[in-house]
Backbone bond lengths (Angstrom), bond angles and torsions (degrees), N, CA, C in turn:
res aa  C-N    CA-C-N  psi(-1)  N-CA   C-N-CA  omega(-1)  CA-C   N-CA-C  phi
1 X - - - 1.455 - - 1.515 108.16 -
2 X 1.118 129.40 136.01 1.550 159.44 -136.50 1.789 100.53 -135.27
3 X 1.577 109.35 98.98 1.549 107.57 144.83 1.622 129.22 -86.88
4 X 1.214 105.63 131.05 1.801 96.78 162.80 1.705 112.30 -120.74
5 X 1.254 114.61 135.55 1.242 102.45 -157.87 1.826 89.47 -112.00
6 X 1.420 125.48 -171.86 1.538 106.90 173.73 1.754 81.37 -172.84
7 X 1.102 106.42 -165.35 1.866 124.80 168.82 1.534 92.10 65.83
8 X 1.728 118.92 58.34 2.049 94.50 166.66 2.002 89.85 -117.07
9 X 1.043 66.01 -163.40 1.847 69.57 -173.61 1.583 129.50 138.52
10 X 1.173 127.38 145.30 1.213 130.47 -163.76 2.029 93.41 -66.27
11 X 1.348 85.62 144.41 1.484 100.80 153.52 1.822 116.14 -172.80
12 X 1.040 110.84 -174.92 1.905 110.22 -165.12 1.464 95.41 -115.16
13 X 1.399 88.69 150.24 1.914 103.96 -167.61 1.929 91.20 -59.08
14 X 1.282 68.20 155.90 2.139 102.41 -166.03 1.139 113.99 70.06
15 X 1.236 129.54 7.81 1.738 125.17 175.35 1.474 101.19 -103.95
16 X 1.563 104.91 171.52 1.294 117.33 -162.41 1.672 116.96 -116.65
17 X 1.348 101.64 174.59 1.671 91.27 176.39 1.672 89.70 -170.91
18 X 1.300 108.61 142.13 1.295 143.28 155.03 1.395 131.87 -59.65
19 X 1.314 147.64 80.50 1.299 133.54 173.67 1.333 113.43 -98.42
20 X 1.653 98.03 159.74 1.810 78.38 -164.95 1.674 66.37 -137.39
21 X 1.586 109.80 -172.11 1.691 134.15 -153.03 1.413 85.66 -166.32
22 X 1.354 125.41 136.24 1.861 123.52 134.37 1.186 108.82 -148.92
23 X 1.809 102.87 130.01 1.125 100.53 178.47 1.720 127.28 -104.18
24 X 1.578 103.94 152.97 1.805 80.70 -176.15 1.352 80.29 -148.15
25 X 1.571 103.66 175.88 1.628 137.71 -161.82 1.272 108.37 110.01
26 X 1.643 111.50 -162.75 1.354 109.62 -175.29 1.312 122.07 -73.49
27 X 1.350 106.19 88.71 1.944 124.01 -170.60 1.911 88.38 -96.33
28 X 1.621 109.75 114.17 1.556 103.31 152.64 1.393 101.29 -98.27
29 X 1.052 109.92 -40.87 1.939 111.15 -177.39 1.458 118.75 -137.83
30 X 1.249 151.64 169.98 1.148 151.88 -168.70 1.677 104.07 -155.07
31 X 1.119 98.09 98.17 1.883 91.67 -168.20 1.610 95.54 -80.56
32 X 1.196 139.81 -83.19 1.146 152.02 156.45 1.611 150.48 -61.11
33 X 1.395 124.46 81.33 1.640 101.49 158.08 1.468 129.86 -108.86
34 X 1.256 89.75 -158.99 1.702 115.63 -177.09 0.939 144.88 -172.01
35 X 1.314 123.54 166.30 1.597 132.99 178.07 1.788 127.45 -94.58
36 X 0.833 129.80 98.76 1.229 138.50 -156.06 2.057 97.51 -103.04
37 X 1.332 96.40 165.36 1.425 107.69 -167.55 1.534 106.86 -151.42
38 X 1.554 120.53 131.89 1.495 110.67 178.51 1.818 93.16 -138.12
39 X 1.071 134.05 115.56 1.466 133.50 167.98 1.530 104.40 -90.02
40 X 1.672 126.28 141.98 1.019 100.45 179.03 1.867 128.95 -79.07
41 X 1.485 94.47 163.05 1.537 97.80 176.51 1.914 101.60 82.66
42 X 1.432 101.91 1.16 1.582 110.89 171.24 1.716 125.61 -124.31
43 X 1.352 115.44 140.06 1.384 76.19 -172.34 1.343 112.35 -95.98
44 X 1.615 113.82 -167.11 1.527 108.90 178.47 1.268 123.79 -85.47
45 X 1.648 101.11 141.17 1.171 113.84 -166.09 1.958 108.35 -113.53
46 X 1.262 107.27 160.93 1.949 90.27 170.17 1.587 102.57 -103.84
47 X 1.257 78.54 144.29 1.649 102.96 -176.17 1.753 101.92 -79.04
48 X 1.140 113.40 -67.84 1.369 143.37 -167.84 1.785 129.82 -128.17
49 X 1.179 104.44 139.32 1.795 98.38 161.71 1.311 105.45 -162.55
50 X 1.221 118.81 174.16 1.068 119.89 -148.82 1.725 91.68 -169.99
51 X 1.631 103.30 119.25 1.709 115.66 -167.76 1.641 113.59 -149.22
52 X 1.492 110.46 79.05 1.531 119.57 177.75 1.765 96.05 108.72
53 X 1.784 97.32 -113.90 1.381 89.77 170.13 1.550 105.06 -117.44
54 X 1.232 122.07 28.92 1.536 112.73 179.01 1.200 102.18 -111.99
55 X 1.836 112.66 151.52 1.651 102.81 174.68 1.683 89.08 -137.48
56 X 1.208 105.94 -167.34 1.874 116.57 -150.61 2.003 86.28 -159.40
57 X 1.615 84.32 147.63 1.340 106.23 -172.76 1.638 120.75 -159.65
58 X 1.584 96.37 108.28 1.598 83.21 170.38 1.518 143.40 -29.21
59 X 1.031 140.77 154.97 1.631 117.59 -168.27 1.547 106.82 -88.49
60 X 1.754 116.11 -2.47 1.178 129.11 -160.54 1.790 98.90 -86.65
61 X 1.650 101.61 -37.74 1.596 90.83 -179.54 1.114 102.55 -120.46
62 X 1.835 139.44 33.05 1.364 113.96 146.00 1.316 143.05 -67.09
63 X 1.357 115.29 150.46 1.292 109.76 -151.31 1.480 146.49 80.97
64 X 1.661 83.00 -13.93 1.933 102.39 155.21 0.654 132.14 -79.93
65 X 2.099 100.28 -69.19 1.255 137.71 -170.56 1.581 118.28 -75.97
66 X 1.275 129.85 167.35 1.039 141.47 -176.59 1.216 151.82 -170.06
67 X 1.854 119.52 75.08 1.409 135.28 -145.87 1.417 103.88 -72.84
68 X 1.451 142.93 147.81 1.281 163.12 -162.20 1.411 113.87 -155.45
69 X 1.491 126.80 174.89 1.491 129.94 -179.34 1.400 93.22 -163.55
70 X 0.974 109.30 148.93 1.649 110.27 -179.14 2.053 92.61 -94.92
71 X 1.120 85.18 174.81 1.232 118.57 -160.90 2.112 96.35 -68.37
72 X 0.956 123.39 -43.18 1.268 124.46 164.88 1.604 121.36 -69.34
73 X 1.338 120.32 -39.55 1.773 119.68 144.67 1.102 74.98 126.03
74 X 1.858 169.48 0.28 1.175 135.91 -153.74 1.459 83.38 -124.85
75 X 1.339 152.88 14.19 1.036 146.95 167.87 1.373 131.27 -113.04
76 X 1.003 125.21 112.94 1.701 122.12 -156.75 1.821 95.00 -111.44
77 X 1.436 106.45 159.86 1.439 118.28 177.48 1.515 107.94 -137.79
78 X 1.216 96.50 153.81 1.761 91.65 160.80 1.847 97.68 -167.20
79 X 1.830 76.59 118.13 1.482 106.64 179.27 1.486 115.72 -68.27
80 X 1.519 130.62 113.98 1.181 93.98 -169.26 1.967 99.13 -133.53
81 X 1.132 110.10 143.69 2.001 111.40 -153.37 1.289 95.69 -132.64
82 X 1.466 113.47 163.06 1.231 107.31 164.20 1.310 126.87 68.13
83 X 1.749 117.88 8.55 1.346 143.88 -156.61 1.422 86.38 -66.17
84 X 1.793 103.86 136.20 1.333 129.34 157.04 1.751 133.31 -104.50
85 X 1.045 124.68 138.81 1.373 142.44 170.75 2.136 87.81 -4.10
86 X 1.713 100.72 -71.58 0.862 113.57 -142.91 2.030 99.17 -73.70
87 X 1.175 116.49 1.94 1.587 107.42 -167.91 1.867 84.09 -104.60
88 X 1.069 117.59 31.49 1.216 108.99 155.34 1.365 129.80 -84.24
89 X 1.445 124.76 124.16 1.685 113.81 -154.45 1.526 92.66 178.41
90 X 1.125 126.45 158.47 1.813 123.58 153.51 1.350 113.19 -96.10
91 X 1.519 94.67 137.69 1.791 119.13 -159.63 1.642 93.78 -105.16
92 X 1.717 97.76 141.51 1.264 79.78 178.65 2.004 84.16 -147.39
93 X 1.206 109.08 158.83 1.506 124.85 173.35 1.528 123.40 -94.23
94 X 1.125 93.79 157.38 1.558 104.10 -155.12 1.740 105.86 -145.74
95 X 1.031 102.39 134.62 1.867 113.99 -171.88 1.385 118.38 -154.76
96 X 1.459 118.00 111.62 1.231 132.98 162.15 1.264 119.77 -113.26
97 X 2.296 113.11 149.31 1.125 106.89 -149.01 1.644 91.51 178.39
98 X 1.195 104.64 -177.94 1.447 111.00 165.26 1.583 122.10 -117.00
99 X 1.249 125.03 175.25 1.238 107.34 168.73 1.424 113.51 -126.33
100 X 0.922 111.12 2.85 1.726 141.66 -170.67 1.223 129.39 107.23
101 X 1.035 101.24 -5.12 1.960 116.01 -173.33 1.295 113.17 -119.34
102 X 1.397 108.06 -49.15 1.741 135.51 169.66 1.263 141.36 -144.19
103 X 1.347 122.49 125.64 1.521 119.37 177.59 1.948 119.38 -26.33
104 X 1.097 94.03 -179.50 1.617 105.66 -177.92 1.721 103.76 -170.64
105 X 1.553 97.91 135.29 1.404 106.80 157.71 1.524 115.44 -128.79
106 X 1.370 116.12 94.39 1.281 116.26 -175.54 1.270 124.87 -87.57
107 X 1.853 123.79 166.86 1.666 101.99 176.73 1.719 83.90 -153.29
108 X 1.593 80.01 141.40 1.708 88.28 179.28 1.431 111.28 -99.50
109 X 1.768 113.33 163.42 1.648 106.51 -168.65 1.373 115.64 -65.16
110 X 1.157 118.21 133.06 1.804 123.42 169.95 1.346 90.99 -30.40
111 X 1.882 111.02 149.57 1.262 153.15 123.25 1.566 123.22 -77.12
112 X 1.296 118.05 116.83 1.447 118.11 166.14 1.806 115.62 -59.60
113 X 1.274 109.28 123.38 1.760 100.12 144.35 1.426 111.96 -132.06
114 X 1.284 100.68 151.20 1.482 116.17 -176.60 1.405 103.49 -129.84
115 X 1.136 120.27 113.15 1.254 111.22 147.59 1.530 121.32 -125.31
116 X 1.752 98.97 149.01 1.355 107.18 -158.31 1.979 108.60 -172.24
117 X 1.029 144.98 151.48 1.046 144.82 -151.59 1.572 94.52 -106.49
């Protein structure tokens, strides 16, 4: 199973950005993903996840951030507003699942965000 992650990119504190995740290959189910975070000289932390209809959130970006799944389940989002200096880090996605035969814990390549004036 195959992440591609996309939406990183510079922008200035209080603006927003979109990341998106989709995963494909042999997906029978996808119980769980997420949004992961590594700043350097820190390690990684999860931002977000999101499992059925419940999702999870650092206490650092609630009320910013904002995990989603599209309607087919292999696509994850994370809305992210209100961006600070400090949520600068590369984000990266994360998906566990089965494929019908065997589990999977996949991770898609980091996205940069920077934000900064």
């Amino acid at each position: 199973v195959q992440l591609q992650a996309s939406g990183g990119g510079l922008v200035q504190p209080g603006g927003s950005l979109r990341l998106s995740c989709a995963a494909s290959g042999s997906i029978f189910s996808i119980n769980v993903m997420g949004w992961y975070r590594q700043a350097p000289g820190k390690q990684r932390e999860l931002v977000a996840g999101i499992s059925g209809g419940s999702t999870n959130y650092a206490d650092s970006v609630k009320g910013r951030f904002t995990i989603s799944r599209d309607n087919a389940g292999n696509t994850v989002y994370l809305q992210m507003n209100s961006l600070k200096p400090e949520d600068t880090a590369v984000y990266s996605c994360n998906a566990a699942g089965s494929t019908g035969w065997r589990g999977f814990n996949s991770w898609g390549q980091g996205t940069q965000v920077t934000v900064s004036s």
